[in-house]
N, C-alpha and C positions, 0 to 999 in steps of 0.2 A: 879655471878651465875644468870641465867635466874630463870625467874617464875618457882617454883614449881609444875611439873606436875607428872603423874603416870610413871609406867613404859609399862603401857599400851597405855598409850597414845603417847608417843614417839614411841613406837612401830610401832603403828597404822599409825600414822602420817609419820613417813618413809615410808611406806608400799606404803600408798595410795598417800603421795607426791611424790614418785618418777613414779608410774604409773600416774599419771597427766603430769608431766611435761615432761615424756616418749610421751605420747599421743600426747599434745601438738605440743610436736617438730617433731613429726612421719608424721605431715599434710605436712611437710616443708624441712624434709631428704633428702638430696643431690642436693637441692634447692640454687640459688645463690640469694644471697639480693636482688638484684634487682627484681629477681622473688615474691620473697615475697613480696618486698613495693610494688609492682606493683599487685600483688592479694589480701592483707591485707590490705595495704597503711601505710603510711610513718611510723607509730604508732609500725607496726610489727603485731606477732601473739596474736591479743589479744580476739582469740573467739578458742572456741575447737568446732569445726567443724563435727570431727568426734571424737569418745570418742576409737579407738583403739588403744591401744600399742602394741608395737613393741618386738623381740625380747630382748631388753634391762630389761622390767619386767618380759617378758616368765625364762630366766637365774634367776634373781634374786631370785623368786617367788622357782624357782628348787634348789636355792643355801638353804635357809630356809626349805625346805622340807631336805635336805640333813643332815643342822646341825640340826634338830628335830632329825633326826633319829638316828644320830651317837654317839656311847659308848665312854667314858672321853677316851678322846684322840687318836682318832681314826674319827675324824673329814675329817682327806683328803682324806681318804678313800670312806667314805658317802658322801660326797659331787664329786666326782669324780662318785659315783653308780648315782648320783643324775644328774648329766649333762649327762650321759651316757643315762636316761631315758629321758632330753631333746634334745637330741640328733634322739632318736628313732620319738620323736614326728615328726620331722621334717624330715620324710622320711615317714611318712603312713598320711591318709587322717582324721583318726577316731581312736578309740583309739583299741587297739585290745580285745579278749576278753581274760578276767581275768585281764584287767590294776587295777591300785590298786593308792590312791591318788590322786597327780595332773595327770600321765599318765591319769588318766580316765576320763579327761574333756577335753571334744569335740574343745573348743573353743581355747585350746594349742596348737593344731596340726596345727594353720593357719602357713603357712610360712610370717614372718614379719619381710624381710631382715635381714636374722642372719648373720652373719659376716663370711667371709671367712677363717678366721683362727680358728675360734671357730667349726665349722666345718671341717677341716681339722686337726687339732687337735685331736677332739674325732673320727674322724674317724681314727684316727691312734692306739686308743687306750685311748688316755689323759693319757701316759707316759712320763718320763725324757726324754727331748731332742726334743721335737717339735717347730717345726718354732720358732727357735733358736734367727730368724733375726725380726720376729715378736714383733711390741709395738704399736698392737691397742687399741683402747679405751674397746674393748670387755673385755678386766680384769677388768677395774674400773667399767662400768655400773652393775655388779653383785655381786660386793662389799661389800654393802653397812650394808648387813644380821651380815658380822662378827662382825663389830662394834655390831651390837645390842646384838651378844650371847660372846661376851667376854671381859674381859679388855683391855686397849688400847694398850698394848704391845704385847700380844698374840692375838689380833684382828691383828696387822699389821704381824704378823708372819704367820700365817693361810692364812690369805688372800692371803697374797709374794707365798707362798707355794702353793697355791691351782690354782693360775694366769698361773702357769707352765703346768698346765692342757691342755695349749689350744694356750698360747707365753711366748716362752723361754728368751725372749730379758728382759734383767734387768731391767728397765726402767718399761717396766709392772707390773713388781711385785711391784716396790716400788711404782708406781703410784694406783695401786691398795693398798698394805699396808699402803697407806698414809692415803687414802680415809677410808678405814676400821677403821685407827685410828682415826681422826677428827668427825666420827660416835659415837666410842667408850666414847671420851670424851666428846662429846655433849648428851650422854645417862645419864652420868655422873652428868652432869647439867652445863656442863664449858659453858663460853659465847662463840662465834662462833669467836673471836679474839684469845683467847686464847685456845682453840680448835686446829683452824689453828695453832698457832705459836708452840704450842706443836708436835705439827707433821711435821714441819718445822725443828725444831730441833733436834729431832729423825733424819730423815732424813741427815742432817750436819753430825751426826757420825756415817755412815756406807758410805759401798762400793756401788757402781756402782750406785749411787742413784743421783748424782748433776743434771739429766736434771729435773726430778721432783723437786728437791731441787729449783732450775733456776727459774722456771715454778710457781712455787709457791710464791717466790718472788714477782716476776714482778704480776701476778694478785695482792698481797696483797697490791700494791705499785699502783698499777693501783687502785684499790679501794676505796684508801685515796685522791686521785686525780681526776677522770673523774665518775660520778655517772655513774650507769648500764642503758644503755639505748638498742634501739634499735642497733646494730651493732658497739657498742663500744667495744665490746673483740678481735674486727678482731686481732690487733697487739698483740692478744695472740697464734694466728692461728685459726684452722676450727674446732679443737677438731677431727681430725680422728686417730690420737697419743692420747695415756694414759696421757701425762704429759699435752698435750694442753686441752683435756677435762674434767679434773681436773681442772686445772688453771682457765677455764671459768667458771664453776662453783660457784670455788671457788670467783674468782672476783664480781662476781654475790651477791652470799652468806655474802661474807662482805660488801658491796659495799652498798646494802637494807637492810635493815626488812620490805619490803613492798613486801609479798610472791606474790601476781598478777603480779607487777613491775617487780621483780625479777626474774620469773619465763618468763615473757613476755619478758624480754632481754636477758636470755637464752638460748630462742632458733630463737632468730630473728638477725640471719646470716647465712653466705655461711656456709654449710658446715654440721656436723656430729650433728646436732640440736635434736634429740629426747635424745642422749644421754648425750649431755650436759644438756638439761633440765632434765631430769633424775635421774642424779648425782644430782642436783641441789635441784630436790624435795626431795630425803633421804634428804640432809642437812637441808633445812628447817621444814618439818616433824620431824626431831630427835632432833629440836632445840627449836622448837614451839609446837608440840604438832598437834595432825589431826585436832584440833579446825579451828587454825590458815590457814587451806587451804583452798581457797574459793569456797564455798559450792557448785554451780551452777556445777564447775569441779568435783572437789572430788565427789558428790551423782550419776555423770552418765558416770565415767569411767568404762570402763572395766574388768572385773574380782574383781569388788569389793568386792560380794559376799566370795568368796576363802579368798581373803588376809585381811577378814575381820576374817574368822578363823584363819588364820596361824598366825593371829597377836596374837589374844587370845593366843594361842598354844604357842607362841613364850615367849608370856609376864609371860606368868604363870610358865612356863617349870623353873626349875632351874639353874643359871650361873654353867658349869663344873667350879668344885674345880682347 
């Protein structure tokens, strides 16, 4: 078991780890390594530059507002009202009048690359049967919420449930229910090994789950072997896939406990980097506590304000029965 901390504090520490590590990798999104060593230098990204995130905390941030809102069991509902209102954001400039919560702050409406199927998705509704063939990382980056409001088994079920929202392809849900689960038992207090390996093995005894299952592997196996460094996860892919941008994370997450490190290798590669670093800051934050983020990032990211109450809100609120 890790240090005992609040449940506020875990809270909080997802919250605002993952919009760090969001921001972080946002400077460097669709960026190729050599771009990066070649602006950063050999080291990677290790300054936040600019303190924005990206759609990957705008979701999240709506995924929390949604399970605030929703009546015992009746979660995918509220969270489906609640990506419908991020949705809306992202087609007006300013919020309109009478918006009510996060709709009413100005500084959600920026577009910050949302994803194509998450957009097309709720544009169709965020009914059964959307982009079928769909398994981007857009399910895992918004994840991260259910772990914190449930146990780890209906955290992974919710979450599978709720991915369909937006990609239908199997693969996302379970890379998504993985990620919600590894949350759930790091809120728990489990160490981030056995965390992981718990949600590994879940994983093993269901259906259409082995690329995440695969994917999880090799980061845990990569982790015991090559420390996190600058562009060590390539051979796990770019993370534009659920099960690759999980894996990197993950590799990441066990691989350190040095949240700077860790966070700096991240998202220092080709490829889908704010969202890896993302994922990455939930895991660290719901493992360490908001303590453990380093201050200089954490005190001048964006929307700290917000996710400093929703954290409250969240912490306080009661686990549904």
């Amino acid at each position: 078991m890790t240090q005992a901390l609040t449940r506020h504090d875990r809270v909080l520490g997802c919250l605002i780890g993952g919009a760090v590590g969001d921001a972080l990798g946002y400077q460097v999104e669709f960026d190729h390594w050599d771009t990066i060593r070649e602006d950063f230098g050999p080291g990677g990204v290790t300054e936040l530059r600019s303190n924005h995130i990206s759609d990957d905390t705008q979701m999240t941030l709506f995924t929390v507002e949604g399970l605030l809102e929703a009546a015992p069991g009746e979660a995918f509902a509220s969270v489906r009202s609640a990506y419908m209102r991020w949705y809306a954001t992202q087609q007006e400039y300013l919020p309109p009048g009478g918006s009510r919560g996060l709709a009413a702050e100005p500084w959600l409406y920026e577009r910050r690359a949302p994803g194509n199927a998450c957009l097309s998705g709720l544009r169709a509704g965020g009914g059964p049967g959307v982009n079928m063939d769909s398994k981007g990382c857009g399910t895992v980056m918004r994840s991260a919420p259910f772990g914190l409001r449930f146990d780890p088994d209906e955290a992974y079920a919710v979450a599978e449930q709720c991915s369909a929202l937006t990609h239908g392809h199997p693969t996302a849900g379970a890379s998504a229910g993985a990620f919600a689960m590894i949350v759930a038992h790091l809120m728990n207090g489990e160490t981030p090994q056995r965390a992981v390996s718990a949600a590994m093995l879940h994983l093993r005894h269901g259906l259409h789950r082995s690329e995440t299952a695969d994917a999880l592997q090799h980061a845990y196996r990569l982790a015991g072997s090559v420390p996190p460094g600058p562009n060590t996860c390539a051979s796990l892919g770019e993370g534009w896939v659920a099960e690759e941008a999980l894996a990197i994370a993950v590799y990441c997450f066990l691989g350190t406990d040095d949240v700077r490190k860790g966070l700096t290798a991240s998202v220092s590669h080709s490829g889908d980097s704010d969202s890896t670093g993302a994922i990455l800051g939930n895991l660290y934050g719901a493992a360490y506590g908001h303590a453990a983020l380093p201050g200089e990032w954490s005190s001048q990211v964006e929307g700290r304000v917000v996710m400093t109450t929703l954290a409250e809100r969240l912490a306080a609120d009661p686990q549904p029965a």
